[in-house]
N, C-alpha and C positions, 0 to 999 in steps of 0.2 A: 447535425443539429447545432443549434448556438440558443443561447439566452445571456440579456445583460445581468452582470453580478456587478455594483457598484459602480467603477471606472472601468472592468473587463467585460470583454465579451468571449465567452467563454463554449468553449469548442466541445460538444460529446456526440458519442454515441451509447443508443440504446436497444434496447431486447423486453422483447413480453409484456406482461401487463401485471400488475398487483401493488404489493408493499414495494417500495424502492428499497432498493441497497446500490448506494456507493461504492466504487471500487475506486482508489486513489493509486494511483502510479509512484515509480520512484523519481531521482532525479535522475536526469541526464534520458530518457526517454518518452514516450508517451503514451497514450489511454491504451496503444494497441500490444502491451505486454502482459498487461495486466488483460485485459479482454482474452487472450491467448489461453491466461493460467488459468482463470475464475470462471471461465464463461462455459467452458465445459461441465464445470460444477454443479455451479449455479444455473441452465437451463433446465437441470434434471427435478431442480425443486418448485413445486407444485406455486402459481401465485405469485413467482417472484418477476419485478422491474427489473432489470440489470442497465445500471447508470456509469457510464465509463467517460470520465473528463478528461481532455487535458490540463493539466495544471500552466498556471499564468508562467508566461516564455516558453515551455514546451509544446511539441506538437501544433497544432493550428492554435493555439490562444495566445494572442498580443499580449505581452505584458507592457502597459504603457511606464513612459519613464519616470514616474511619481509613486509605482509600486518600489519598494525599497526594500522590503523586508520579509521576515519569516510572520511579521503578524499582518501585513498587509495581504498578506496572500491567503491566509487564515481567514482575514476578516472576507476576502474576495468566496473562498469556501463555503462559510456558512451562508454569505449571502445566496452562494449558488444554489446548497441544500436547500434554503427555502424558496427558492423558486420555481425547481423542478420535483422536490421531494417533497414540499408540505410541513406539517409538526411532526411526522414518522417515519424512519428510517432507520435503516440499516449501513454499518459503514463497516469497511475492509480496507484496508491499507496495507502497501508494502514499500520498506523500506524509508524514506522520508515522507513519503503517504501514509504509512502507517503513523508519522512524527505526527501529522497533521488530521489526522483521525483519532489519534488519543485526544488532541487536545478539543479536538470539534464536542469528541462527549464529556471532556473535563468543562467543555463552556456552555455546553446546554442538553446537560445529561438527560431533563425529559424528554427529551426529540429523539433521538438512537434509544432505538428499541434491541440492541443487539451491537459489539465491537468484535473484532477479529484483525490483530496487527501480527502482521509476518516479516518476521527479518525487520525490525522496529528501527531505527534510527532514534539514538535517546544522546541527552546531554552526559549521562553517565555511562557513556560507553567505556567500556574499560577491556583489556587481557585480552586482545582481540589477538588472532594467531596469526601466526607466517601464512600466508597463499599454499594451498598443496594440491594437487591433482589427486583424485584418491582413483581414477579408471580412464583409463586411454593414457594416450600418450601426448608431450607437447609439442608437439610439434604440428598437430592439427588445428586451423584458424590461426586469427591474426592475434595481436595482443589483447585489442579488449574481450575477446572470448574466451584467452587462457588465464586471464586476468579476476575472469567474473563467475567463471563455471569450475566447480570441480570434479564434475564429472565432465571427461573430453571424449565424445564417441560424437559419429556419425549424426545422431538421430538430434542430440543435445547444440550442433552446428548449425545443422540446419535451421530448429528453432531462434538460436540466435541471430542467424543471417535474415530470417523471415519477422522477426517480433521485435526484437532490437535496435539492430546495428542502423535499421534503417531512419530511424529517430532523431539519429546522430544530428544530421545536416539541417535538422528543422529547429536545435536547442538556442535558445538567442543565447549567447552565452556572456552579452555586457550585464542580461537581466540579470542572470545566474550570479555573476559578481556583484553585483549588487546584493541580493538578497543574502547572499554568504557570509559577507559584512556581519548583516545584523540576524544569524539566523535562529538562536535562540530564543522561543517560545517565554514570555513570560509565565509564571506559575498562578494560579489561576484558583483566588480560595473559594472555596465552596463543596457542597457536597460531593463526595464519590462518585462518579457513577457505576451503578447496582444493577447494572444489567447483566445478562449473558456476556462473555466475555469468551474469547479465543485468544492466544500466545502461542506462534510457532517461532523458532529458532532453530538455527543449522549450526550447529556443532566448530562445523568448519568455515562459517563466516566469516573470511578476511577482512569484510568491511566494514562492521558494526561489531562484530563477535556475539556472544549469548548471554553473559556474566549479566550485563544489564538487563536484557530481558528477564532473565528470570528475576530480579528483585521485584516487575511491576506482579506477579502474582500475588503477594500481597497489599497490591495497591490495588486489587481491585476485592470487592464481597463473593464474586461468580465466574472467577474464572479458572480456567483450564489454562495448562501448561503443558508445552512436548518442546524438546530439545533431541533434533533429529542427528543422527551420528551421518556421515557421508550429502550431510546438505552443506551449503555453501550460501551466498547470497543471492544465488539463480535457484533456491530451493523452490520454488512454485512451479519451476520449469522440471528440476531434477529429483523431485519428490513425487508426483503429482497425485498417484494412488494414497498415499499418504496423507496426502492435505487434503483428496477429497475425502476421507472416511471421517479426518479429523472437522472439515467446513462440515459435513453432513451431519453430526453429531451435536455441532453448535446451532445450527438452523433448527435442530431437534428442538434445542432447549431455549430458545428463543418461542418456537410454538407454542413450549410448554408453559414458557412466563406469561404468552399473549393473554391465555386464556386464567391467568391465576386474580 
């Protein structure tokens, strides 16, 4: 499916019928990683849309060459929410998706009815750790899988080889530089947003780390915090029981605010 956002035209797929929820991808991949982790979750809940984009130069969406930036692509974002999600919704990010899903409810906190950012990509990244294998051995996969998972077995390869790796060849990657440039979000005053909230982190995240994540739990009024020991920044892949008892607990309280 495609719908125009601005100057993009912007590439998803979708699942079911009801409230939307957003899922935003990381960099360097696209919608079909995130549809992988989330979608098993998320069809178990009663109601729910499941919205999976490519983000502009990833996967099937053009990024034309007048997009430049981290707020261009932002602005291309919430146009897209409103065209296929309405004034409600629900958003999930991971990784630089999650960057761009903070800030979608820092820009129009009454539209998100509910955030959940995983493995967050924040300007205060900090004490991020050495790469570590914490199961298997390295010598299974190529680099960008011993590079991105820390757990290395069998089951967690194949994942990567099937949701991943194949992403690679579709990243326009002049976009990417460009957008790199200038890819800090500016800060955006206005109210909090006061919704349900979710915060996952992997302990052993080489690429963003956790330090920063946990400072936004008190930047937000309603959220939840878990900093998981043996996750890495494939944590949606190498978690998954995990993230679903923690998404289903958030979707809980998300029901619970609809009705307050």
């Amino acid at each position: 499916m495609e719908t125009r956002a601005g100057e993009v035209t912007v590439q998803y797929v979708e699942h079911g019928a009801g409230r939307p929820v957003l899922v935003l991808h990381g960099a360097g991949v696209d919608h079909r990683e995130t549809e992988a982790c989330f979608e098993p979750i998320l069809r178990d809940g009663a109601g729910l849309r499941r919205i999976y984009p490519d983000l502009p130069g990833m996967g099937r969406t053009v990024a034309p060459d007048d997009l430049r930036s981290a707020e261009d692509v932002l602005a291309t974002l919430l146009e897209f929410a409103r065209a296929v999600a309405g004034d409600s919704y629900l958003l999930i990010g991971h990784s630089a998706g999650a960057y761009y899903a903070q800030a979608m409810a820092d820009r129009v906190p009454a539209q998100v009815a509910g955030l959940t950012l995983v493995c967050p990509l924040l300007p205060g990244t900090r004490d991020v750790p050495p790469h570590r294998a914490v199961v298997g051995a390295d010598e299974i996969g190529d680099e960008g899988f011993r590079s991105y998972f820390v757990i290395h077995t069998p089951e967690m390869l194949e994942r990567y080889e099937r949701h991943v790796a194949p992403a690679a060849a579709l990243v326009d990657q002049a976009a990417m530089a460009r957008i790199d440039e200038r890819w800090e979000l500016a800060s955006h005053p206005g109210p909090t947003f006061a919704g349900p909230t979710l915060i996952v982190a992997g302990r052993l995240d080489s690429s963003v780390g956790y330090r920063a994540a946990v400072d936004l739990v008190d930047h937000y009024a309603h959220a939840s915090l878990t900093v998981l020991d043996d996750g890495g920044h494939a944590l949606p892949h190498e978690q998954p029981d995990l993230l679903r008892a923690l998404v289903t607990e958030w979707l809980g309280r998300v029901e619970r605010s609809a009705r307050r």
